[in-house]
gemmi code that builds the backbone of each chain (N, CA, C; Angstrom):
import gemmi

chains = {
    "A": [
        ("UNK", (16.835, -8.265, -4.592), (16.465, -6.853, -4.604), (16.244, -6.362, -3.167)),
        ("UNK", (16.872, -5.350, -2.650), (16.683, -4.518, -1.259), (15.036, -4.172, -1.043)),
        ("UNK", (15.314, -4.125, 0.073), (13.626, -3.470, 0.378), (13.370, -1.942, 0.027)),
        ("UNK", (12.483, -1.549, -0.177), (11.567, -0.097, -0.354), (12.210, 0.537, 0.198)),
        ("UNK", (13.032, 1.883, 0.257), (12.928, 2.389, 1.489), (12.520, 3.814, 1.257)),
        ("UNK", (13.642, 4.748, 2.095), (13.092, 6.225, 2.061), (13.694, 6.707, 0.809)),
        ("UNK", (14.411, 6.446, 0.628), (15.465, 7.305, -0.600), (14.475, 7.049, -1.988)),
        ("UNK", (14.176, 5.581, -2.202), (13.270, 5.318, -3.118), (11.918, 5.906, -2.975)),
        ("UNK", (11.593, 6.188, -2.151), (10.277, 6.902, -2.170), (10.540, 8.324, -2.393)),
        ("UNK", (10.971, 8.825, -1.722), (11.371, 10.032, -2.372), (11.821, 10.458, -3.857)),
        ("UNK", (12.331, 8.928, -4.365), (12.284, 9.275, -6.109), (10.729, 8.921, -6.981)),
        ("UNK", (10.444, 8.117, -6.072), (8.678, 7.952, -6.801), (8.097, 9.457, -6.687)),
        ("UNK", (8.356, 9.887, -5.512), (7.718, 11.319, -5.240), (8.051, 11.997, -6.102)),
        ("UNK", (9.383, 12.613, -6.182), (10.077, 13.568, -7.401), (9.457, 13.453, -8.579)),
        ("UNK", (9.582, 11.939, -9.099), (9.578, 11.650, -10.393), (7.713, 11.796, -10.960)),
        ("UNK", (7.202, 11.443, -9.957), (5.455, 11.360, -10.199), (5.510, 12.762, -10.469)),
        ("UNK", (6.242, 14.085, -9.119), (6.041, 15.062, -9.461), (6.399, 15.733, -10.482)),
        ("UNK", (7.422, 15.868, -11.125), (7.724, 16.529, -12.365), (6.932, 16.047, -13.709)),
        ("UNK", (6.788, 14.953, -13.494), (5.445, 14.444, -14.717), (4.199, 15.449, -14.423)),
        ("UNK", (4.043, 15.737, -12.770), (2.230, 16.234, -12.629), (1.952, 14.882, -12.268)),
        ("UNK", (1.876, 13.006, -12.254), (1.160, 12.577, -12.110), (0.464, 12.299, -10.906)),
        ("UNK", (-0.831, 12.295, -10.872), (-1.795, 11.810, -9.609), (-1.846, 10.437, -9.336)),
        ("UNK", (-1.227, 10.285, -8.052), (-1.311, 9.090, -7.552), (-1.302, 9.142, -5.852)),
        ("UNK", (-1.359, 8.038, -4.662), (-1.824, 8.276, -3.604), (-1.045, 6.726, -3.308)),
        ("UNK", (0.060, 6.821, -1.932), (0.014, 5.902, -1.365), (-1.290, 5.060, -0.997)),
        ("UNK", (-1.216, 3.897, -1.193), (-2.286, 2.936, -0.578), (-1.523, 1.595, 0.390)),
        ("UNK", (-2.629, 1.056, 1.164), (-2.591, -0.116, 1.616), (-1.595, 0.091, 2.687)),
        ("UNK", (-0.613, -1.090, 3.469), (-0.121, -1.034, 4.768), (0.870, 0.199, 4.675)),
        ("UNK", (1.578, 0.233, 3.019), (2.919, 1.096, 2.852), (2.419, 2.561, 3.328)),
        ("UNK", (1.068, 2.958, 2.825), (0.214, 3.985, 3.470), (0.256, 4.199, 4.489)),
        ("UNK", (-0.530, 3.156, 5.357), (-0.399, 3.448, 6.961), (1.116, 3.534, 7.395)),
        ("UNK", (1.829, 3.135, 6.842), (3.192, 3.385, 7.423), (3.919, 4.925, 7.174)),
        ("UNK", (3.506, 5.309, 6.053), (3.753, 6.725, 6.010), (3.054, 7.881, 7.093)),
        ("UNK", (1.732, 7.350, 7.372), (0.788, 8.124, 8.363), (1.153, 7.841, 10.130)),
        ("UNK", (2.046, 7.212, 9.860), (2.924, 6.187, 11.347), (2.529, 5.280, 11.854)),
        ("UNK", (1.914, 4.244, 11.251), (1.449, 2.985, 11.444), (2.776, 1.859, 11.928)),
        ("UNK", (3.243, 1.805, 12.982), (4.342, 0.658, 13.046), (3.924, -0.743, 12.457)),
        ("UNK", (4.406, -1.113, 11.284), (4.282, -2.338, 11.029), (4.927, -2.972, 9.588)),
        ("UNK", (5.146, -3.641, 9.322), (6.249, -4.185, 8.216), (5.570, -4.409, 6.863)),
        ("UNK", (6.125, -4.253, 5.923), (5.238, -4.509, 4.789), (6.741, -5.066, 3.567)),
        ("UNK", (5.839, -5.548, 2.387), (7.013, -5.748, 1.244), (6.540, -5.004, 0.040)),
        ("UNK", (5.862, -4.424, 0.563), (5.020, -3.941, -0.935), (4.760, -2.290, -0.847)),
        ("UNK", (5.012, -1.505, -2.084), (4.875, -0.329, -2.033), (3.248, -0.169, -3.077)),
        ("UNK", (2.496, 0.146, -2.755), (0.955, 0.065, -3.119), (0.446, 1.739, -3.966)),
        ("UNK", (0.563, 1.844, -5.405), (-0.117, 2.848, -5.675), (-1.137, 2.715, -6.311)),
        ("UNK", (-2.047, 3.735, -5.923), (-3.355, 3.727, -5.841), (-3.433, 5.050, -7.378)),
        ("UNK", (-3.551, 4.523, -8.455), (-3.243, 5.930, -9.436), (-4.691, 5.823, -10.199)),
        ("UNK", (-4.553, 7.448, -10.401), (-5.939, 8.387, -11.035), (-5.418, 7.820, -12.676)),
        ("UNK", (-6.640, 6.917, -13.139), (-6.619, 6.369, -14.347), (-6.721, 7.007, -15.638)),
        ("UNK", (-7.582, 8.565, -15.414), (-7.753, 9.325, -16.965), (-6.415, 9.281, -17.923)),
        ("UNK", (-6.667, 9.598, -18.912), (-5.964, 8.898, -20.049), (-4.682, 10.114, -19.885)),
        ("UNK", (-4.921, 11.323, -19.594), (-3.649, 12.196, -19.369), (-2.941, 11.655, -18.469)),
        ("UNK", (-3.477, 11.421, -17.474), (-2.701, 10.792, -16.259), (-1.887, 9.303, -16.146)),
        ("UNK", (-2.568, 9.027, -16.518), (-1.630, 7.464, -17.390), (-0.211, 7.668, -18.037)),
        ("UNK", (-0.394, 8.262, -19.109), (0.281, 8.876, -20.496), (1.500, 9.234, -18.907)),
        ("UNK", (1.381, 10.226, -18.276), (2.370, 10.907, -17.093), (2.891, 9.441, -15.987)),
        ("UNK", (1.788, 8.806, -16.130), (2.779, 7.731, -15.096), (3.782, 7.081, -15.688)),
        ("UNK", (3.329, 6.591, -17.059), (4.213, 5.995, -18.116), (5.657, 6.722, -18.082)),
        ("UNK", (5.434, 7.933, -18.272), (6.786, 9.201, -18.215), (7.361, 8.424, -17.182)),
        ("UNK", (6.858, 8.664, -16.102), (7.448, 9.019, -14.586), (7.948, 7.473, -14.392)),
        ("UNK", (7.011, 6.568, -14.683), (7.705, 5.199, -13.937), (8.838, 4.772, -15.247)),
        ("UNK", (9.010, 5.025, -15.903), (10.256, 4.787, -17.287), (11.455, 5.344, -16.559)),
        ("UNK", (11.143, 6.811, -16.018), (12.182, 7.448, -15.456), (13.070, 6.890, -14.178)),
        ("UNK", (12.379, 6.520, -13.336), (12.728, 5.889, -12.096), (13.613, 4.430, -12.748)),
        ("UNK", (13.501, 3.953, -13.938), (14.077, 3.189, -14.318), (13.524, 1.777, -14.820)),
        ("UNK", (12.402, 1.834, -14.880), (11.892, 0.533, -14.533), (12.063, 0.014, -16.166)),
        ("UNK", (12.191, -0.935, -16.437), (12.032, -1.462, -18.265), (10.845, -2.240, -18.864)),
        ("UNK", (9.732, -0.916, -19.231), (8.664, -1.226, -19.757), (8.814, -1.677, -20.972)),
        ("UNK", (7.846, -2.941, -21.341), (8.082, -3.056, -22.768), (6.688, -1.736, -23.156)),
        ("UNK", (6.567, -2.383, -24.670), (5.575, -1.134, -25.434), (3.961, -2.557, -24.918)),
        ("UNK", (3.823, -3.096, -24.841), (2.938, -3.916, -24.002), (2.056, -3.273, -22.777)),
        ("UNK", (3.516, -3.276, -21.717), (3.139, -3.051, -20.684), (3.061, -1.161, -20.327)),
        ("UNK", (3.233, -0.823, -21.289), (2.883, 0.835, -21.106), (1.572, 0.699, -21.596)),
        ("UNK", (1.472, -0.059, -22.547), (0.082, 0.345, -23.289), (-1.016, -0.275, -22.076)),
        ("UNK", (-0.960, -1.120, -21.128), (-1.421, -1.498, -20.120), (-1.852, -0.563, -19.167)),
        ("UNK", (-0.596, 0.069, -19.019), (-0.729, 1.357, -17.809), (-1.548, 2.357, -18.586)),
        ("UNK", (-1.334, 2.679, -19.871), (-2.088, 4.168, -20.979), (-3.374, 3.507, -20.402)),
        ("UNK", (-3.971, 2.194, -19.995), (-5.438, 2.054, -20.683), (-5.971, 2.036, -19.122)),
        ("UNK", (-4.866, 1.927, -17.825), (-5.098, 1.996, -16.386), (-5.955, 0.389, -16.103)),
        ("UNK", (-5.289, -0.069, -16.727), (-5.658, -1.667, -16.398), (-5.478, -1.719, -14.876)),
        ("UNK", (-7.160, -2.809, -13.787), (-7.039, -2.206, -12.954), (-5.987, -2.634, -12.167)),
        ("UNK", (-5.559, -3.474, -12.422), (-4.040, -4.162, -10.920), (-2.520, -4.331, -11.827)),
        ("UNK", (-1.425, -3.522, -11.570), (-0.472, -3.869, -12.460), (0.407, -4.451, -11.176)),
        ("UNK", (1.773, -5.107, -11.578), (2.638, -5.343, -10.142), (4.056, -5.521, -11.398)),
        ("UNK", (5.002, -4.333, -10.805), (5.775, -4.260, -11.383), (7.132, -4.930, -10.914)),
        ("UNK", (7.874, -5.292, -11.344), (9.258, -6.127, -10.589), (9.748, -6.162, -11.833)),
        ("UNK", (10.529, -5.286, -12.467), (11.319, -4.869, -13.529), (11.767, -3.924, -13.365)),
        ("UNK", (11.709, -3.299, -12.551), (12.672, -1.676, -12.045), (13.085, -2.160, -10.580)),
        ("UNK", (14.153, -0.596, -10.117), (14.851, -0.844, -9.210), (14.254, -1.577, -7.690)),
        ("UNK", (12.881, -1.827, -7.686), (12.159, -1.776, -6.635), (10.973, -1.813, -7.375)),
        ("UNK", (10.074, -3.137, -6.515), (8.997, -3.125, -6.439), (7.865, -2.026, -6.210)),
        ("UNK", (6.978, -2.014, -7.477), (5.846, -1.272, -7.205), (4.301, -2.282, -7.938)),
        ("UNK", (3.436, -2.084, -6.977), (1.891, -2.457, -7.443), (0.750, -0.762, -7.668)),
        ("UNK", (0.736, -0.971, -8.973), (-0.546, 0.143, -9.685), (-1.668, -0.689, -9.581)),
        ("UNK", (-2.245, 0.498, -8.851), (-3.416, -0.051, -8.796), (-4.510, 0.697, -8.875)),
        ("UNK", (-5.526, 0.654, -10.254), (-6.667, 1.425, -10.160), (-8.148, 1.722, -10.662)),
        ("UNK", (-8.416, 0.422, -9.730), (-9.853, 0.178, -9.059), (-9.603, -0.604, -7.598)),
        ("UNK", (-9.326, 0.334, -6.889), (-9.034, -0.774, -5.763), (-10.448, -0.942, -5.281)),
        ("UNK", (-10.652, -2.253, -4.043), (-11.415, -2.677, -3.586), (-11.846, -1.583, -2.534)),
        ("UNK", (-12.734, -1.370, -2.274), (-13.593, -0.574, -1.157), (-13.382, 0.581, -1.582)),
        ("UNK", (-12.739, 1.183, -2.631), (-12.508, 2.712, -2.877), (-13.232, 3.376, -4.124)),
        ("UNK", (-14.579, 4.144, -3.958), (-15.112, 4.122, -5.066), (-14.510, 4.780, -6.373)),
        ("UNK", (-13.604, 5.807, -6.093), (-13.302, 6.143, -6.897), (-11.595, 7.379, -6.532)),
        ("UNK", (-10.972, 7.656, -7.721), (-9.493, 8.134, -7.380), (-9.945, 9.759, -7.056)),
        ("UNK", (-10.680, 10.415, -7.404), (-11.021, 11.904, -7.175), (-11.652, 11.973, -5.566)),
        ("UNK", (-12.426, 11.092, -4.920), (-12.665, 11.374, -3.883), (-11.669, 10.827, -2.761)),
        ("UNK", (-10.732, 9.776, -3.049), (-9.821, 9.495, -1.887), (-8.689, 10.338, -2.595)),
        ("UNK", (-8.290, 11.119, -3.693), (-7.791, 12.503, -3.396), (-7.788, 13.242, -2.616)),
        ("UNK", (-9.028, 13.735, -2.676), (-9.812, 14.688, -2.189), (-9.525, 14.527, -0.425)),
        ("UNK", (-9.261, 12.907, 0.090), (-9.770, 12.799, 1.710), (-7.950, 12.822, 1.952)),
        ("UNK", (-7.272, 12.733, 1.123), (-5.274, 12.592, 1.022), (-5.014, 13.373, 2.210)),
        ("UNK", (-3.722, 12.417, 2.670), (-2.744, 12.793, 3.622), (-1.735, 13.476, 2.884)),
        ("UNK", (-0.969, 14.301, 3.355), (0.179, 14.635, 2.960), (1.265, 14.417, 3.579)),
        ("UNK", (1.963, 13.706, 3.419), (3.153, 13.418, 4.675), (4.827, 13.716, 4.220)),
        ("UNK", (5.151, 15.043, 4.377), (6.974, 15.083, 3.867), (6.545, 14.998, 2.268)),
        ("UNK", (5.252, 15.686, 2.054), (5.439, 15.674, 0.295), (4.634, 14.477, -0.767)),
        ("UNK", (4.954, 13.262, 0.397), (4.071, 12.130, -0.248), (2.801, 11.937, 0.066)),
        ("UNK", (1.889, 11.661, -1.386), (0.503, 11.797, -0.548), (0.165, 10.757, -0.626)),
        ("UNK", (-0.581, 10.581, 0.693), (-1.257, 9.206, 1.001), (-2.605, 9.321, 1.497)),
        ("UNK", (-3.456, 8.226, 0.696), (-4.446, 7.902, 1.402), (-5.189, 8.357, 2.556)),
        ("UNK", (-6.505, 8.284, 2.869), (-7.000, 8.769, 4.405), (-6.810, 7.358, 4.949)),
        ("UNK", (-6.970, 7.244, 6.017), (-6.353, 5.916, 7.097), (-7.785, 5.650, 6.937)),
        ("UNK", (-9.079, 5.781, 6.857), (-10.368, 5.487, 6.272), (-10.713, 4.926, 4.950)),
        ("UNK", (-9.926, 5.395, 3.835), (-9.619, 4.537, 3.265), (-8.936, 3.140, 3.070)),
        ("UNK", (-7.825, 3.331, 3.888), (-6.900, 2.177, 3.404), (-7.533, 1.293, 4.549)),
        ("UNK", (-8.421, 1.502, 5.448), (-8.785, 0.645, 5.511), (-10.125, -0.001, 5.230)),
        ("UNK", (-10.929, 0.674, 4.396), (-11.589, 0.450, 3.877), (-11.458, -0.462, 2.541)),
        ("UNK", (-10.259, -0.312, 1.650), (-9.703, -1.313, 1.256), (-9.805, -2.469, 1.695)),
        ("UNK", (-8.650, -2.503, 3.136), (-8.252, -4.034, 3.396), (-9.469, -4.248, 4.089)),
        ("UNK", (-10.519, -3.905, 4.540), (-11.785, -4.498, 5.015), (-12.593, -5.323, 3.283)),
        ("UNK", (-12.821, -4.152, 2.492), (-13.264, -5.438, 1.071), (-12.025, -6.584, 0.160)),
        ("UNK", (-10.942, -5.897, 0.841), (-10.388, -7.264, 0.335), (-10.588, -8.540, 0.890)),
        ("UNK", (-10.533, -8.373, 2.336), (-10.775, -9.379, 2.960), (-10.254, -10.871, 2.890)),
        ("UNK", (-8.923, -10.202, 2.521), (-8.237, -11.362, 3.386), (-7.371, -12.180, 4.215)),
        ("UNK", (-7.263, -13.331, 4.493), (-6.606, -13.453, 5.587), (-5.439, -12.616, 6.159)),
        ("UNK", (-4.296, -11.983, 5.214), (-3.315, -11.301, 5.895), (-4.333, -9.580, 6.284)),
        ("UNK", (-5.184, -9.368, 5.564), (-5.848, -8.152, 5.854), (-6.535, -8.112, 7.054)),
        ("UNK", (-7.301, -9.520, 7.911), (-7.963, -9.265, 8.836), (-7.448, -9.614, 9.921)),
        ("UNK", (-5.828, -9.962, 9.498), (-5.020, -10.302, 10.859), (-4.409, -8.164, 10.895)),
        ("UNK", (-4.250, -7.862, 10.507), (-4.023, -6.540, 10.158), (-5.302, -5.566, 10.736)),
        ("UNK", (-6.564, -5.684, 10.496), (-7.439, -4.506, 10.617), (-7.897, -4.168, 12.176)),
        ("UNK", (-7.774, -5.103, 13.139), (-7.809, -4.418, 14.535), (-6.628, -3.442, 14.900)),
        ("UNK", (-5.581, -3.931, 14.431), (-4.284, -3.360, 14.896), (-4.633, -1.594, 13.699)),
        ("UNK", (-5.217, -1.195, 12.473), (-5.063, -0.145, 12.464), (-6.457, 0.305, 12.687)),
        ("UNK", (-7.550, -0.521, 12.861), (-8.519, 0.622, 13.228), (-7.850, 1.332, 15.144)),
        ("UNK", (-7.256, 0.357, 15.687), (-7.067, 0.734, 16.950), (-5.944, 2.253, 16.371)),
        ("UNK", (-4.957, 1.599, 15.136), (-4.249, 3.497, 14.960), (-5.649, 4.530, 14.331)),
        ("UNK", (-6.376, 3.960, 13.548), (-6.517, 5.051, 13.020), (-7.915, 5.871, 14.829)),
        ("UNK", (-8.052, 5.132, 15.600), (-8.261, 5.731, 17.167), (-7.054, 6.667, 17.727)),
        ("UNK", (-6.001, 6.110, 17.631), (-4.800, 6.794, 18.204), (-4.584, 8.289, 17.356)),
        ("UNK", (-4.788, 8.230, 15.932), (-5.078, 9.240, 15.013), (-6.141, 10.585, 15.984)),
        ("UNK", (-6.923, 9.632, 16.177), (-7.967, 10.831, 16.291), (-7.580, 11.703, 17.923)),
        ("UNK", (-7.053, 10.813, 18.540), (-7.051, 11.375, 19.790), (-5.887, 12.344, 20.026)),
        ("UNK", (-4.987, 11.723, 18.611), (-3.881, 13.174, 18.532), (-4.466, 14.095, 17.983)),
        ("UNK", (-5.795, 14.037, 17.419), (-5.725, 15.492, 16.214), (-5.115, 15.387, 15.089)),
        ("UNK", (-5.017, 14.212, 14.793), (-4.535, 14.208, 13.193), (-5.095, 13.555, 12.032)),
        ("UNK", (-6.954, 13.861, 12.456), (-7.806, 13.068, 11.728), (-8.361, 14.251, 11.327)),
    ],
    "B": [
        ("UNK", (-1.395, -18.026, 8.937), (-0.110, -16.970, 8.774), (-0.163, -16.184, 10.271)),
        ("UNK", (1.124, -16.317, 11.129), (1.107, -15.361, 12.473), (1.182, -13.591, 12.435)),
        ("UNK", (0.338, -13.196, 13.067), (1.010, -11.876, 13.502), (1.549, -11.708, 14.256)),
        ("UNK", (2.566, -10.981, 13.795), (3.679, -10.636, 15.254), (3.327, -9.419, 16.210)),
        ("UNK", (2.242, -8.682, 15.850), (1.557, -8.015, 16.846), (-0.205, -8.307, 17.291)),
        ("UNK", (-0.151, -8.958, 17.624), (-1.275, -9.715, 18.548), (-1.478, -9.481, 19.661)),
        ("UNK", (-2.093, -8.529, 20.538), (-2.161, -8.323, 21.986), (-3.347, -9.212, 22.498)),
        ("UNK", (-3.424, -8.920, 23.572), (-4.051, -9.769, 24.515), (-5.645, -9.748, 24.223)),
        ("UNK", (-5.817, -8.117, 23.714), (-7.233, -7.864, 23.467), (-7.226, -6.847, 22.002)),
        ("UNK", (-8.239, -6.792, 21.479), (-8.219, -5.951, 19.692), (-9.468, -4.558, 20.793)),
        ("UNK", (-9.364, -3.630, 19.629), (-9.748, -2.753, 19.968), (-11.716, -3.168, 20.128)),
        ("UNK", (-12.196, -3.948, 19.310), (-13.682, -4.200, 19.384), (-13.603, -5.070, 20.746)),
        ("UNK", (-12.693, -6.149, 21.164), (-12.776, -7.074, 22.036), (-12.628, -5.866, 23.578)),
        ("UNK", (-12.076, -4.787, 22.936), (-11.971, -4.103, 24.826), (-13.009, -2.738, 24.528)),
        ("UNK", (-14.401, -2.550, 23.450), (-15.002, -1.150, 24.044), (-14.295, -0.474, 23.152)),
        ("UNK", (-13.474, -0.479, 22.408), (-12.685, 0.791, 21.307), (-11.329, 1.525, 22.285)),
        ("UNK", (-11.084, 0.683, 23.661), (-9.536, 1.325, 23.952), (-8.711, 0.632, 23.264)),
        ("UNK", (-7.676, 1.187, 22.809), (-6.477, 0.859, 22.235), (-5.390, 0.337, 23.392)),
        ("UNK", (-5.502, -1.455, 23.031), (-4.691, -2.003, 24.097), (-3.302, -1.493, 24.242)),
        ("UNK", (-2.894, -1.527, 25.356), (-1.587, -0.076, 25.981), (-0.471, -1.060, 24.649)),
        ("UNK", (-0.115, -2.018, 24.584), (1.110, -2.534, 23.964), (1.206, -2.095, 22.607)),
        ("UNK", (-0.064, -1.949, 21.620), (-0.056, -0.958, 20.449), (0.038, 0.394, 21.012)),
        ("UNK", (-0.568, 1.260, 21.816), (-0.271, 2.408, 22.054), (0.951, 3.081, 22.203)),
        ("UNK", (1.581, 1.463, 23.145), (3.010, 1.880, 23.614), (4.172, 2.076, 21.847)),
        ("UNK", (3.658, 1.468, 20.842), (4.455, 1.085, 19.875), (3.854, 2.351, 18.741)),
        ("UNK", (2.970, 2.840, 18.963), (2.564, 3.908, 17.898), (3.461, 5.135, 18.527)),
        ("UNK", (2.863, 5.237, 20.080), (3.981, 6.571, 20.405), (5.540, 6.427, 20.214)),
        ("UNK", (5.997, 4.841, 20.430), (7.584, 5.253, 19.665), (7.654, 5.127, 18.463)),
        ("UNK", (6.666, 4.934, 17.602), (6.615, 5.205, 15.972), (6.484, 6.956, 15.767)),
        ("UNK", (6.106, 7.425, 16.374), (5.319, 8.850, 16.259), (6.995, 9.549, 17.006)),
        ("UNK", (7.476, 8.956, 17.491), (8.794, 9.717, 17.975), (9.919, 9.721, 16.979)),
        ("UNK", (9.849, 8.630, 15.866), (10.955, 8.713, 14.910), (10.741, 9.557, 13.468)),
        ("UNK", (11.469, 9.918, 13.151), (11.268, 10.907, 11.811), (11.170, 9.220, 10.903)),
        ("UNK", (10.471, 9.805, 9.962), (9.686, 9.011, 8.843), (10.852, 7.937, 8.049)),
        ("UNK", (11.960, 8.541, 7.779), (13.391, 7.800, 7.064), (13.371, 6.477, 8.377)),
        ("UNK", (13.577, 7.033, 9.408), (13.580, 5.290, 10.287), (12.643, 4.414, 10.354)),
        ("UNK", (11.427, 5.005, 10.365), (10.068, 4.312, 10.325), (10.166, 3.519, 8.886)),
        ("UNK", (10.332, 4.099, 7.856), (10.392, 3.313, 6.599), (11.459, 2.047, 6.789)),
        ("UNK", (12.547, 2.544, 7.043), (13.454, 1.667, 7.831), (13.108, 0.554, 8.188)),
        ("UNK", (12.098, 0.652, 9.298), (12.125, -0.573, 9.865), (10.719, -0.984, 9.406)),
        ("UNK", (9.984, -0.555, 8.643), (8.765, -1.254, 8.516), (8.959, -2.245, 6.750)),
        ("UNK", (9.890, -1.409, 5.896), (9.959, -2.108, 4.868), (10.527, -3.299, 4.514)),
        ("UNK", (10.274, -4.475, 4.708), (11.167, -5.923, 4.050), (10.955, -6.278, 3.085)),
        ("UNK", (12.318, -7.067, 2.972), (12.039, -8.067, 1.651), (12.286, -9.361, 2.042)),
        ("UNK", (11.477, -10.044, 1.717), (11.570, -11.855, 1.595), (11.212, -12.556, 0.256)),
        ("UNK", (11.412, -13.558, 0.207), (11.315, -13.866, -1.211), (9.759, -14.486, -0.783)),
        ("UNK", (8.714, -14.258, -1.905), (7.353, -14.985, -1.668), (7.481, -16.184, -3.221)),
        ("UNK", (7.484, -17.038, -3.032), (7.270, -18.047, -4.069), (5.641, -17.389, -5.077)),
        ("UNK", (6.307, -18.003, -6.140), (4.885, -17.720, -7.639), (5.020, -15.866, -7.445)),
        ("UNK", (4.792, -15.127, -6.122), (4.450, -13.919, -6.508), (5.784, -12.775, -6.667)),
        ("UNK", (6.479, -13.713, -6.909), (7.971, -13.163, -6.711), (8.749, -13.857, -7.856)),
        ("UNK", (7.831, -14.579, -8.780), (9.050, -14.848, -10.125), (8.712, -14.516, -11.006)),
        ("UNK", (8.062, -13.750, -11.152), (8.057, -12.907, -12.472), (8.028, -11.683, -12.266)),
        ("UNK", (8.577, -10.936, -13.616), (9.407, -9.463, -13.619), (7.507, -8.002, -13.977)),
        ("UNK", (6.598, -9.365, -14.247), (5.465, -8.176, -14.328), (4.155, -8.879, -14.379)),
        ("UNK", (3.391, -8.433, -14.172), (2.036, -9.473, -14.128), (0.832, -8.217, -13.942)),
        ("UNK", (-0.358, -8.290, -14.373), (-1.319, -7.516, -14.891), (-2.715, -8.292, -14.467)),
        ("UNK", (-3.704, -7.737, -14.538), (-5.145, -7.934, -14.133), (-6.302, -6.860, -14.937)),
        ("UNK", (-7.224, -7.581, -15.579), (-8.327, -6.850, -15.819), (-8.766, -6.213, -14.605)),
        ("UNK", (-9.167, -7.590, -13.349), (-10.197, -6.549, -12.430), (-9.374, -7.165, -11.070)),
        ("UNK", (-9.994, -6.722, -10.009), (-9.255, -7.004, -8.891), (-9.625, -8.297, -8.531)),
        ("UNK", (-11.208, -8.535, -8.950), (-11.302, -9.786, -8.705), (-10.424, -11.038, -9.013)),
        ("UNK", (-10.076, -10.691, -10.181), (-9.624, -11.613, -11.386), (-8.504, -11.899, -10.607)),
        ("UNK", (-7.315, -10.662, -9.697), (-6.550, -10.595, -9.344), (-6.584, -11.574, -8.228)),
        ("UNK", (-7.586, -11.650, -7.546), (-7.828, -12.243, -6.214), (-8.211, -13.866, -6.560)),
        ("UNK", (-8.848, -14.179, -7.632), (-9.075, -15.104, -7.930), (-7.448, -16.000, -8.354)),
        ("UNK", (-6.767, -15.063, -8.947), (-5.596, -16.003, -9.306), (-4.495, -16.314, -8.219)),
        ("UNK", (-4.547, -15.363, -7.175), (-3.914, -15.275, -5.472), (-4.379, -16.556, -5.086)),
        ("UNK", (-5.933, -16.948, -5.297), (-6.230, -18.008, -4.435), (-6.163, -19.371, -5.356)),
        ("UNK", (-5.758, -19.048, -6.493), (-5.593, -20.429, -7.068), (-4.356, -20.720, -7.021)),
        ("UNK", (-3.603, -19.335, -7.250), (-1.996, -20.237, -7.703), (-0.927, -19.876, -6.474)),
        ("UNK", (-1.401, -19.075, -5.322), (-0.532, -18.559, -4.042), (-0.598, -19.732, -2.882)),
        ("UNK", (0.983, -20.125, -1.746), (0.822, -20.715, -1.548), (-0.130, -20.163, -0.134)),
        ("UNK", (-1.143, -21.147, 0.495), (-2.101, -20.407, 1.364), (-1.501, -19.855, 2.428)),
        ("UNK", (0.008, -20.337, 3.249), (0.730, -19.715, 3.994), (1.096, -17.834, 4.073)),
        ("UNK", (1.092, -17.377, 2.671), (0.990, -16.207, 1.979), (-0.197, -14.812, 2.621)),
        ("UNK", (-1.363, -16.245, 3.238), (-2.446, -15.262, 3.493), (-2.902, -14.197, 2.710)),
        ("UNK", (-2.703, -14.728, 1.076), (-3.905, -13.685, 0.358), (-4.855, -14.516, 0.056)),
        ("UNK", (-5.422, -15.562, -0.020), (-6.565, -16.146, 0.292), (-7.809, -15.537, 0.693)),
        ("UNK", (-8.948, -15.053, 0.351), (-10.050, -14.624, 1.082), (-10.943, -15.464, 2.049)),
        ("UNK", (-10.993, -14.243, 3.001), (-11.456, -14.714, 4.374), (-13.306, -15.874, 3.738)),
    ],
}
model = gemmi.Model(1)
for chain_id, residues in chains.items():
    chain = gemmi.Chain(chain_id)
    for i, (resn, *xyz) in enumerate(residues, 1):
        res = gemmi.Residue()
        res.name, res.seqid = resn, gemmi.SeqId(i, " ")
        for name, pos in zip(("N", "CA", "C"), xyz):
            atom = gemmi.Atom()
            atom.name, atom.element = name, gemmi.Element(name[0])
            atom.pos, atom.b_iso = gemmi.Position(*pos), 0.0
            res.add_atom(atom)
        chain.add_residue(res)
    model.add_chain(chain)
structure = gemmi.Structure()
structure.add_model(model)
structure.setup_entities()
């Protein structure tokens, strides 16, 4: 399977959007949307669990192609908190209770918008990989607290 | 597990400046439109155990983290610190 790229994100985008569903880049794929130089394999969503919103991801990720059984929708309907999908065209991880993030309405609320896709505050995601805490996360967290510094000194905090 | 961006000093080790060799690499990140940046930041490699199966699920994150560190190989670096 090819890596993540732009074209595919742009259909997660579309497709989340015409459902309505709420969801938020998370984790490195995040910082990379906010211009974080650095490599990742994983596309990380961070999704708003209420039961409407579920019901809409179900829509939206069927659409993009992926082949849910009636199992694994009923998984996503109930926002079970860590899913990791590798049955559609491209890898995706749902995720929603992440670590360090108390809740999906307030790291809404703090969202980037970048070209349409929304992501995370760079305060969050790393607030994440600080309670995950681990080894690939804390070889990782100098290098973006030093961006999310570079952030501020552009004005884009 | 190596990082391939490791400078000489982290931002706590120098006072909160951002050592120039990340600086130098954010401003040519900040110069490319977003399609190249995805470009070059997204790979694929194959990861053993977390890469053979088509779906896998978790009650809690813990649970999640707990099974990373039992059944991932530690090279992987999801292991907790």
């Amino acid at each position: 399977m090819p890596a993540f790229d732009y074209k595919q994100a742009q259909e997660v985008r579309d497709a989340f959007a015409r459902e309505g569903a709420r969801y938020l880049f998370l984790g490195k794929s995040g910082a990379i949307l906010l211009g974080f130089p650095d490599t990742t394999q994983d596309a990380d969503l961070l999704c708003d669990r209420s039961p409407d919103n579920t019901e809409r991801l179900v829509r939206a990720i069927a659409s993009l192609g992926f082949d849910l059984t009636p199992e694994q929708q009923a998984e996503i309907r109930r926002g079970k908190d860590f899913i990791q999908l590798k049955n559609g065209p491209f890898d995706l991880d749902l995720i929603f209770a992440p670590d360090g993030i108390e809740g999906f309405d307030d790291a809404w609320k703090r969202r980037a918008d970048v070209d349409g896709f929304p992501v995370c505050h760079i305060d969050d995601i790393i607030a994440s990989k600080r309670a995950a805490n681990r080894v690939k996360d804390r070889e990782s967290l100098p290098r973006l607290l030093a961006f999310r510094e570079y952030l501020r000194e552009h004005g884009r905090l | 597990m190596l990082n391939e961006h490791s400078p000489r000093s982290t931002p706590q080790e120098s006072g909160g400046t951002i050592p120039q060799e990340w600086r130098d690499e954010f401003d040519a990140a900040a110069r490319r439109p977003l399609p190249t940046r995805m470009r070059y930041a997204f790979i694929k490699t194959y990861r053993p155990v977390l890469d053979d199966v088509k779906y896998r699920s978790f009650e809690s994150m813990a649970e999640y983290r707990r099974w990373c560190e039992r059944e991932l190989p530690e090279w992987l670096g999801y292991a907790r610190v």
